[in-house]
N, C-alpha and C positions, 0 to 999 in steps of 0.2 A: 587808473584803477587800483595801484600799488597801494597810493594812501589814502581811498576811500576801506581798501580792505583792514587796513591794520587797526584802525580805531575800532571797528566791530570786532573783532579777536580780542584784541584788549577787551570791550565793554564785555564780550560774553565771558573773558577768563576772570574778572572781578565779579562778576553776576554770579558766577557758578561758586568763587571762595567765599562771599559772604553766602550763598546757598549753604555750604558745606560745615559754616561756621555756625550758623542757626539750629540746622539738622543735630551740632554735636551737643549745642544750648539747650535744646529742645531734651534732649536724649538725656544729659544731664539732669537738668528740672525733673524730670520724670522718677529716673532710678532713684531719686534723692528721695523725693516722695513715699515711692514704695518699698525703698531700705529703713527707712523711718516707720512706716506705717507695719512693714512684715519682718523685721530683723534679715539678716542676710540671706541664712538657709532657705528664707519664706519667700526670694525674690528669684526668677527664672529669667535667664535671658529671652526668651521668648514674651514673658511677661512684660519686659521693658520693650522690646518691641511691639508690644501689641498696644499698649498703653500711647508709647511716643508716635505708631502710624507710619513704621519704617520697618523695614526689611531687619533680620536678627543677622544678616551677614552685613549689614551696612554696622552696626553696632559692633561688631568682632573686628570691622577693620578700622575703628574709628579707635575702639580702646581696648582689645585684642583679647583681655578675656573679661568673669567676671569682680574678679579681684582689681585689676586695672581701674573698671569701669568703677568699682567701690573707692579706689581712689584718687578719682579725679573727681566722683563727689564731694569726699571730705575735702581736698585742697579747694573746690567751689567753695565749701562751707565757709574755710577759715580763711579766704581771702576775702567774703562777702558778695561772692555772688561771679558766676562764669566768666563777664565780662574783666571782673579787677583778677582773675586767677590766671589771665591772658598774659597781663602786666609783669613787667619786672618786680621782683620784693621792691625794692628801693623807689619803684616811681610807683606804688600804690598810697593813697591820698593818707593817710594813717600815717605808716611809713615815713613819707615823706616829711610831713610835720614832725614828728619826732626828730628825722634828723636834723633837718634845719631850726632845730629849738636851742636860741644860745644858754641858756639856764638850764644848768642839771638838773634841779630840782626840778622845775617843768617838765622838761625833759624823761626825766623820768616817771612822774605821774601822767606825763600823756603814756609814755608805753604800757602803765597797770592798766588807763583807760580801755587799753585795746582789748583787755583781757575775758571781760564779761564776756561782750560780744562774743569773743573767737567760740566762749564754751556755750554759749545759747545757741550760734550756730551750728555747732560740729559737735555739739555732746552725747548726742542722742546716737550719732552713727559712731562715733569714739567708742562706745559704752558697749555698743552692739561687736564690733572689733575686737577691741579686748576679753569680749566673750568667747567669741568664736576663734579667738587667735591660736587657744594652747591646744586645738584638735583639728586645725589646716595647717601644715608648714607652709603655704602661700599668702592666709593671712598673719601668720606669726612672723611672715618676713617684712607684709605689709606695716604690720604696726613696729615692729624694730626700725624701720625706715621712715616711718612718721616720726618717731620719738628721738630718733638722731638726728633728723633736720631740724626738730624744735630744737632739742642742744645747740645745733651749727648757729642758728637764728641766733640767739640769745648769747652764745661764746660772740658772734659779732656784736652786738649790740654792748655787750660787755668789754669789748675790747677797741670800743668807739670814745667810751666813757674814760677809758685810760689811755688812750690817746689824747683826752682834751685835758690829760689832768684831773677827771674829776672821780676817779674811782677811789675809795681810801686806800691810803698807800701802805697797811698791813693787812689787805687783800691780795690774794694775787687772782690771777685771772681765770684762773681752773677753779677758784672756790666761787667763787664773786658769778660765775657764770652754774654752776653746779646748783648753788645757793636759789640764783633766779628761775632755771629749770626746776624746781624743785615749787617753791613758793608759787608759781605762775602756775601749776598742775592743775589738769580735772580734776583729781582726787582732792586737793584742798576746797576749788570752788564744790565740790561734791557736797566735803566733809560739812563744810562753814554755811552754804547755803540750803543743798538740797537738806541734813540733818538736823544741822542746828536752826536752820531757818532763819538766818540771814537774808536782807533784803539785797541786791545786786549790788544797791546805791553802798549801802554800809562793805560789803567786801572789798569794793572797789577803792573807799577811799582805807577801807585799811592794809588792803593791797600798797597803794600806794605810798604810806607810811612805813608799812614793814621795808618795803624795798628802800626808801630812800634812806632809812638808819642801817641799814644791810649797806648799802653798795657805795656811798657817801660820807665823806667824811664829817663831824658834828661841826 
């Protein structure tokens, strides 16, 4: 009886974490929707419960409040979707190609490639953030700790390239990474695209131009 019981335990404690896994997927997809569609202030936890088909206490214990839950949509955004936001940085498909690209040069224009995307996904709720940041201290902390993980990213990524030798060697690593935080910015893709009217295709590959004269030696 021992080991007919233990296999149904197992199959029900696996049944119930992908249950629990979908439930937050679900919750996700949903808030993401109506942070987009109603800006922050517009968006009730109630409302995402009632939209997703779940309890508003299942939601507060999933991602505690609504600033959380704000932020674990954007990180959905900028990883491309809940499932790759699971993932380590480093085994995300992107990511991963980057690192393994023996050619700086490629190398580096695969990381500008990543860039559009990140802001078509995550601009719209960035934007919303950054509005709302300088009259919440909860999301002012929110976005200080987006904007310093983008830094961390990129001091990594920058300190990958001078590890292989290929960073120019009258950069040092605090510029070279300041530099890329900088260039890779909403506000540029804003400035270049949303103003001047830039197509994605043309920032992208000047994206990638700027950085490789930036960060590469000639």
């Amino acid at each position: 009886m021992t080991d007919d019981v233990k296999p149904r335990r197992a199959y029900r404690s696996t049944k119930r974490a992908e249950q629990v896994a979908q439930t937050r997927r679900d919750i996700l997809a949903t808030a993401g929707a109506l942070f987009r569609r109603r800006g922050y202030t517009g968006v009730s936890m109630p409302a995402v419960a009632g939209e997703t088909g779940v309890a508003v206490e299942t939601i507060y214990r999933a991602f505690g409040s609504k600033a959380r839950l704000f932020s674990a949509v954007v990180d959905a955004a900028v990883a491309g979707g809940t499932s790759r936001a699971e993932l380590p940085v480093e085994e995300r498909p992107a990511i991963r190609a980057i690192i393994e690209e023996p050619d700086p040069r490629r190398q580096v224009a695969r990381y500008a490639a990543t860039q559009p995307g990140i802001h078509r996904r995550a601009g719209s709720l960035l934007r919303i953030l950054s509005e709302a940041a300088p009259t919440d201290a909860e999301l002012g902390a929110l976005w200080e700790s987006i904007e310093t993980a983008r830094l961390h990213g990129q001091a990594r990524f920058v300190a990958m390239l001078a590890g292989r030798g290929a960073l120019r060697p009258d950069l040092s690593i605090e510029e070279a990474r300041d530099g890329l935080w900088t260039l890779t910015s909403l506000a540029v893709f804003d400035k270049l695209v949303g103003s001047r009217g830039w197509t994605v295709e043309r920032y992208e590959r000047w994206l990638a131009d700027a950085l490789i004269r930036f960060l590469l030696p000639d």
